[in-house]
Steps between C-alpha positions, in 0.01 A plus 500: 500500500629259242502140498835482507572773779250338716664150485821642526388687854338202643847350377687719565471737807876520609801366310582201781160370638607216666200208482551090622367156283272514835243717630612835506324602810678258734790639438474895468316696730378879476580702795273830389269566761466605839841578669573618865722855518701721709660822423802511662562889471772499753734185342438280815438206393763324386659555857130429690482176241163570385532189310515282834082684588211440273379825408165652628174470305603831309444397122565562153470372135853357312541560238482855552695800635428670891356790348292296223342335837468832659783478728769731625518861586332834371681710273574818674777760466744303668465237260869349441463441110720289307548693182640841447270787523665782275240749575532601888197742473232281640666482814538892523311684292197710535315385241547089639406655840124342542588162347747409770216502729446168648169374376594722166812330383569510150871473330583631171808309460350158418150251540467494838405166683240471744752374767875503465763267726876488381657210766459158628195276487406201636279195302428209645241180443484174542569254311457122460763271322307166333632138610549437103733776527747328693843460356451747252644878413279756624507840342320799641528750207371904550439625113584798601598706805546880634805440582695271729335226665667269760300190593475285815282115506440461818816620725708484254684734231485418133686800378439825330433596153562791339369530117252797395491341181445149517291203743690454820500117550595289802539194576374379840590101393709407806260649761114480362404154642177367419257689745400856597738803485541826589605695180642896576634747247640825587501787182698840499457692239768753682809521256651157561795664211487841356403454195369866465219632632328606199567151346142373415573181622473653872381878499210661581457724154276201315432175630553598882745349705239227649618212754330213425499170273286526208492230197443116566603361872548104468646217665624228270597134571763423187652124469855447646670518190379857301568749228705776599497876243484368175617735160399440189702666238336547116779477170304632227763444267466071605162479571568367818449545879765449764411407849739555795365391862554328791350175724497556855523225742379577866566158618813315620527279234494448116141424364424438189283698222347516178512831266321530207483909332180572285477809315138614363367769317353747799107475533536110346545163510728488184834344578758698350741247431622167635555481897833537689518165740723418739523268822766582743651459836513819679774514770349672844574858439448687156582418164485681154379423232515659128357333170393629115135498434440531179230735351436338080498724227219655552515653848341834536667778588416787767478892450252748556290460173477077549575446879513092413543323889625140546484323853773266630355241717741352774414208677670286750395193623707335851503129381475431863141618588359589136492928632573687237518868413395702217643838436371730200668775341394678257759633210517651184763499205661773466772693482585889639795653391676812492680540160596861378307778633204268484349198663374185300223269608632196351702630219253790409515883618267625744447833630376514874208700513486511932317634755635451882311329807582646793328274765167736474235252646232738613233302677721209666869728592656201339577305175217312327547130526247349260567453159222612381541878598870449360318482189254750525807743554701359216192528232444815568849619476520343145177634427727843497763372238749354772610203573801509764513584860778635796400397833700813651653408843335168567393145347172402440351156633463190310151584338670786334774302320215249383278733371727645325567184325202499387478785311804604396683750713850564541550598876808641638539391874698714750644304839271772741756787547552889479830546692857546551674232401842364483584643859557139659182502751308197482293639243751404242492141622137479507492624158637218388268203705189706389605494127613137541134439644327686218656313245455171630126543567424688196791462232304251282239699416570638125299856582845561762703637245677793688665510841676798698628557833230771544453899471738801455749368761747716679856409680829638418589085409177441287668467156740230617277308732186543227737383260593174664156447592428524115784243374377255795135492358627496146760205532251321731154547279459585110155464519427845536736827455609716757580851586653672802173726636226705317650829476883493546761398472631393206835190520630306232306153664176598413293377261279823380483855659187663681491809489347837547702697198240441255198635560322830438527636927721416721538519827578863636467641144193682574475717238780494310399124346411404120118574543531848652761610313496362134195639310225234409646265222587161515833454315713457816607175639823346705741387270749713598454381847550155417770548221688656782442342826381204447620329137568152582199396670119514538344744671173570691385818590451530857166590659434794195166641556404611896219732332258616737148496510263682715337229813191350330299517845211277381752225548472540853218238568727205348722509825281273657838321706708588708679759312297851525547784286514774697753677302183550247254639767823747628504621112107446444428748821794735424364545132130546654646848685594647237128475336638242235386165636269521198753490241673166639412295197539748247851573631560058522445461115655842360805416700477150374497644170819633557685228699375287180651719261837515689509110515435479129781743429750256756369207371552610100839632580629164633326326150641738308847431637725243302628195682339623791368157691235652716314678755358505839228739646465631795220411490185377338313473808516770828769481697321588858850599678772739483275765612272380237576446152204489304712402208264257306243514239344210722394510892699264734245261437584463146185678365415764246474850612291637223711691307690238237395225387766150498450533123563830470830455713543184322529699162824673579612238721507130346707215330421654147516906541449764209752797606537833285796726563258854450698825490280736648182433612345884509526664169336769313344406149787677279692188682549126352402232736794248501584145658653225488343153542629168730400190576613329798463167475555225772222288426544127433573520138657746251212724318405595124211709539362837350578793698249704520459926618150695528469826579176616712382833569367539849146546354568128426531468044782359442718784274778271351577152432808293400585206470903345570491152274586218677887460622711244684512613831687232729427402809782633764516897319348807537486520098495826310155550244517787309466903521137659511415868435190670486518893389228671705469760293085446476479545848336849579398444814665378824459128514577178696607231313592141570752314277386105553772222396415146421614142455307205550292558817696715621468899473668777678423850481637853567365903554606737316354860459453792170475813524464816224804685531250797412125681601267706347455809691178510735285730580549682860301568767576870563703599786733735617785549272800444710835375404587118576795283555380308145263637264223334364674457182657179588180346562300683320271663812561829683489318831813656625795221710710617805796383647443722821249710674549855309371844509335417208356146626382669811359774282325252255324341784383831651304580124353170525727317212630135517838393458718185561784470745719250458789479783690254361750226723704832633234716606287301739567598835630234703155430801271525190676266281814550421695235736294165300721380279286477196599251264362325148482144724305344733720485897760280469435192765395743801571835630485348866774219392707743299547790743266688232679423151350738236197496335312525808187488308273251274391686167203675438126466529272694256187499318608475112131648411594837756494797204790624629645199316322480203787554265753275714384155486531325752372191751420573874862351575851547369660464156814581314343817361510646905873432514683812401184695679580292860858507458479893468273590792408450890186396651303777703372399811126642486250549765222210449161661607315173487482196326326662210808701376672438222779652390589469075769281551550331802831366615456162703710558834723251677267265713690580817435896490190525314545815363196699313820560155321664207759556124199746395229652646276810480381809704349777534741773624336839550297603227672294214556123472856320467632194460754370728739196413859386611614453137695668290301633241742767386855401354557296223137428357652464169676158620248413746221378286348368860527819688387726155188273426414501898507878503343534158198328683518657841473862321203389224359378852533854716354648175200321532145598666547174667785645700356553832662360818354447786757555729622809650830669567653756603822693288673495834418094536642464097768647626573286785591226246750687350859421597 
């Protein structure tokens, strides 16, 4: 850790730490430790006043959650979950059957917690209240809390709070006498207002809907006269800071104070510039206050690439008794606007490059509170290229906002709802305390540069109350800009649009979307969308991504809280029955292959796009929920699964990104290989740099250079290069080739594949001469194709020949096959989530040295040159003998069925040898340079001695998988 981000966290730890000019320990006290519980599963005791009893010797550690101290009730089938379970099967189904066994219990829904409560419980300790404390205002404050809390000293009420988002603070002034207490909390994490029950803030689908208090747990002894919220508002343009707050006066009369307003440069001693002092009389009551401090000439400002942090000390000394108080806040300059269809960071373009956080906290059930980890989290999402984050349907605590001060992320804070809104419940009311809270606890932090009401809301009213909700935030706060909800809808208030139009899938497109139905090129982009829908304004792309991966079960032993993965072991023992267990990490990194390639093409599209403002995944990192979405190239835990690197995703993913609009990207070599090359740049500064393009064969020599000379390209633009061809007419055999773009440090790169467009004539192996579907001449081998099972297939077979037969997408009969939807993609979020949206499968697993592949190169995983080949065919649901078997091309199944899927494999049928495969092989082979090139090898394969398969079938079992 730096210098400078050390002294700033030992600085710097929340944005108001409030200290005294005496000792600090005689007048805060930390409450963590042992605490004294009840469960109060039958909501008794408010009317048995449990608060009048000290509780029995039944203990617990706060901070933490009931089920983080092994408390509350086993999860069984009854289990009243607070989240929406889409997928009823586990409750019913056959297959489910042994794991709702008590002792076996094991959801597939979510992580499941060791214990689970969902109601009120009871905290208590006692507490003792210092003589020097006399006279003064005593604060309890709960950082943060799961989910309303009502508090009693003693016999008597203090009130109820109600915040997910922010501390709940009392004051117990007028009854906490110097002496020994009795301090009792009661939490309910029931659903104090509906604010959805797939809201992250509250549901079970990621962080768990815990009851507890978690976070820091103090009692505080501030002077009679203290700082209330205090904003701080940066002008750029003036280079100076204006300060709005308020002096509270708990006593009964006026007393009398000195100010004085320091602002330093965070992590120093440096003064800024001169201080702002004051003395004043401050009536009993409150008072506001507002001055100008100004900032000099050369004040630093605050973005991603230079995250520059000032702190504004506060102190206040009583004249009376010499107490005084000290409040820090930490700031930056800078300035977030929406102007066009694009934001500025203080007057210059950015593009959001986002992922979303969906309160996924996998060891605790609950949000990380420490800075540091804040960090951790943030480097290693800018380690991938981005540098903005969505909280989706909650708000983070205050070590989130400061860490992302620190380095330089743009967050976008939602007020902790998923719901109908607008209907005139008390939700709608709430809405607007919780926002209020948010705001005034968090709103001077420079990272909070994005605020909604929450997720894809619903309500026939939403448009007009979302809409009001907008203009209040906007009239009332420009220090950020607003939008309605992520998702919908779209009103005139608002400052920029999320939405889902442009991105490559979206929801219930299955396989009707960009990627499965527009051949592999990458000229497309959205703005058409935006030129249409959305002119006026910026927009970000709304959760693209929700590319599946298959479960990466050595992540299993991390789980080490109280959050268990028993989702994994349901899909770990499922994929063990069918004889595949051993294949688990081969099918993790080729479907990672593929879920990697999908998020390039999103991401590249949304670059590609002018004015386009930004994007946000769903998701970088797992999502655990929803049935489990195993959407990210990372675990929950923020960690690498193995199969791309954060430079390689970094490459196509950053603040300077090489793009190339390629026409085709599977060619034969009478073809001309053509693109266009882009630069996006939203870097700190405009570029001149060379441009510069290598082509590599997949042998590794590089085959062609060029070199672009250098060109203004300026900062804010996606900025247009120049053409590049390269005639492939030297090509003579099939190749894989990688076109690599430069500029400065940063490279990008792209497949693309070569094939001859004609063979030499081999020599057969003599068999039977019987007529095929396609002669050998196309491919130059008298290995004979058929669409069907024939006289003359069955005949073939009987004489010992070999043959191909390829089924094709129409031809697979429905239990063997042909009901998976087959698509080019990886599953789109989950099948469990999306009542079983097409694909229903994760690309293929192979071994790119098999001979039946020697003339189709390939890698063990997916690529652009399989995409007319999966697009035309059906997986064939084989019988799996043992782990040993291995089919020629594997398909990887759905983790929730665990199929045995094969695209091609072989057999002995009868006396012959065939190969079997759920592509079409036949129609078309003169466009389909894929599905030509794939057969071309298949048949120089099957008339090879090395064709001998060791698996058996029957005619009458080939038949079976005919339709």
């Amino acid at each position: 850790m730096s210098t400078f981000h050390m002294k700033t966290k030992l600085l710097l730890i929340s944005v108001l730490v409030i200290s005294f000019a005496c000792n600090k320990t005689e007048y805060k006290k930390d409450l963590s430790g042992s605490w004294n519980f009840i469960i109060d599963s039958l909501d008794q005791g408010i009317d048995q006043q449990y608060y009048l009893t000290q509780f029995p010797d039944d203990t617990l550690h706060l901070p933490g959650t009931l089920d983080s101290n092994g408390k509350g009730f086993a999860v069984g089938v009854n289990t009243a979950w607070t989240g929406q379970v889409v997928d009823q099967s586990w409750y019913s189904a056959d297959k489910y059957e042994k794991y709702r066994k008590p002792g076996n219990i094991k959801i597939p829904f979510w992580l499941q917690p060791d214990f689970y409560y969902v109601g009120a419980a009871w905290y208590q300790r006692e507490i003792r209240i210092p003589p020097a404390w006399k006279g003064q205002r005593i604060i309890l404050t709960l950082e943060r809390c799961h989910w309303t809390t009502t508090l009693w000293l003693d016999d008597t009420p203090l009130g109820e709070e109600t915040s997910l988002a922010t501390p709940h603070r009392y004051d117990l002034s007028k009854y906490a006498k110097p002496g020994r207490h009795l301090l009792t909390i009661r939490a309910d994490n029931r659903m104090f207002v509906d604010v959805g029950v797939n809201a992250h803030s509250v549901s079970d689908h990621t962080q768990g809907n815990w009851n507890g208090i978690v976070g820091g747990i103090t009692l505080e002894a501030l002077p009679t006269v203290a700082l209330g919220p205090v904003k701080v508002y940066p002008d750029i343009k003036n280079r100076v800071l204006k300060v709005m707050g308020g002096f509270e006066n708990t006593s009964d009369q006026p007393e009398e104070i000195a100010f004085e307003a320091r602002v330093f440069k965070a992590g120093t001693s440096q003064i800024v510039m001169s201080p702002v002092k004051f003395i004043k009389e401050i009536p009993a009551g409150s008072e506001a206050f507002e001055f100008i401090y100004p900032m000099g000439d050369s004040c630093q400002f605050w973005d991603e690439f230079s995250p520059n942090l000032y702190q504004l000390n506060l102190e206040v000394t009583l004249k009376s008794t010499g107490r005084a108080e000290l409040q820090e806040i930490l700031f930056g300059m800078r300035e977030f606007k929406a102007e066009g269809t694009q934001f500025t960071i203080n007057g210059r373009p950015t593009f959001l490059r986002g992922t979303l956080e969906c309160a996924i906290f996998p060891k605790t059930g609950y949000p990380a509170l420490g800075v540091e980890e804040w960090q951790r989290i943030y480097r290693v999402i800018k380690s991938h290229g981005l540098n903005h984050m969505r909280f989706h349907s909650w708000c983070p605590p205050e070590a989130a906002f400061t860490a992302a001060d620190m380095e330089g992320i743009y967050l976008y804070v939602e007020c902790g709802a998923w719901a109908n809104v607008g209907t005139g419940n008390e939700f709608d009311k709430w809405l607007y305390d919780e926002s209020e809270r948010i705001v005034n606890e968090y709103g001077n932090h420079p990272s909070f540069v994005m605020m909604s009401y929450g997720n894809e809301p619903g309500g026939s009213n939403q448009v007009a109350f979302l809409d009001e909700f907008v203009t209040h935030w906007k009239n009332k706060d420009s220090r950020r800009v607003y939008t309605a909800a992520s998702g919908w809808p779209t009103i005139p208030s608002q400052d920029f649009y999320c939405r889902p139009e442009p991105r490559i899938q979206g929801w219930g497109q299955g396989l009707g979307s960009i990627i499965n139905t527009q051949p592999p090129q990458t000229r497309f982009d959205f703005r058409e969308i935006m030129a249409a829908q959305f002119p006026d304004k910026p927009v970000v792309s709304h959760e693209i991504g929700q590319w599946c991966v298959y479960p990466n079960f050595n992540e299993i032993p991390k789980y080490t809280g109280n959050l268990k993965p028993k989702n994994f072991e349901i899909f770990r023992e499922t994929l063990e029955s069918s004889n595949l267990g051993n294949l688990s990490s081969q099918f993790l990194l080729a479907s990672g292959k593929l879920q990697a390639l999908c998020y390039k093409a999103d991401i590249e599209a949304a670059l590609r796009t002018p004015g386009m403002a930004g994007f946000q995944l769903l998701d970088l990192h797992d999502f655990p929920g929803q049935g489990t979405a195993l959407v990210g190239v990372l675990d929950p835990f923020w960690e690498e699964k193995g199969y791309i690197s954060p430079a390689e995703y970094s490459g196509f993913c950053n603040a300077v990104t090489p793009l190339a609009r390629i026409d085709r990207m599977v060619l034969q070599n009478s073809d001309v290989f053509r693109a266009d090359i882009e630069v996006a740049n939203f870097c700190a500064r405009d570029l001149k740099e060379d441009v510069k393009i290598r082509i590599k064969s997949s042998e590794g020599p590089i085959v062609s250079e060029k070199v672009f000379p250098a060109q203004s390209i300026p900062t804010g633009t996606n900025t247009s290069i120049a053409p590049f061809e390269w005639p492939l007419s030297t090509v003579t055999v099939a190749t894989k080739f990688t076109m690599e773009v430069s500029i400065a440090n940063h490279t990008n790169s792209w497949d693309f594949w070569v094939y001859p467009n004609k063979w030499p004539v081999i020599q057969p192996v003599v068999q039977p001469v019987i007529q095929p579907v396609i002669t050998g001449s196309t491919t130059g081998t008298s290995i004979p194709v058929f669409g069907a099972i024939t006289p003359a297939l069955v005949k073939l077979l009987e004489q010992g020949g070999s043959a191909i037969l390829a089924l094709g997408p129409d031809g697979v009969a429905a239990d063997k096959g042909g009901n998976i939807a087959l698509g080019f993609s990886s599953i789109f979020w989950n099948t469990a989530w999306t009542r079983g949206q097409a694909p229903h499968t994760l690309g293929i697993l192979c071994d790119p040295k098999h001979p039946a592949l020697a003339d189709f190169p390939t890698e063990y995983h997916t690529n652009y040159q399989w995409w007319d080949i999966i697009s035309r065919a059906k997986p064939l649901i084989i019988n799996q003998p043992d782990t040993s078997y291995q089919p020629i091309v594997r398909i990887i199944d759905d983790w929730f069925t665990n199929r045995s899927l094969a695209l091609v494999v072989e057999y002995q049928v009868g006396n012959g040898k065939l190969i079997l495969t759920g592509a079409d092989l036949t129609t078309k082979l003169d466009e389909r340079l894929g599905a030509r090139q794939l057969l071309r090898s298949l048949q120089r394969y099957a008339d090879s001695s090395g064709f001998m398969p060791s698996q058996r079938l029957t005619i009458e079992e080939v038949r079976s998988y005919l339709k």
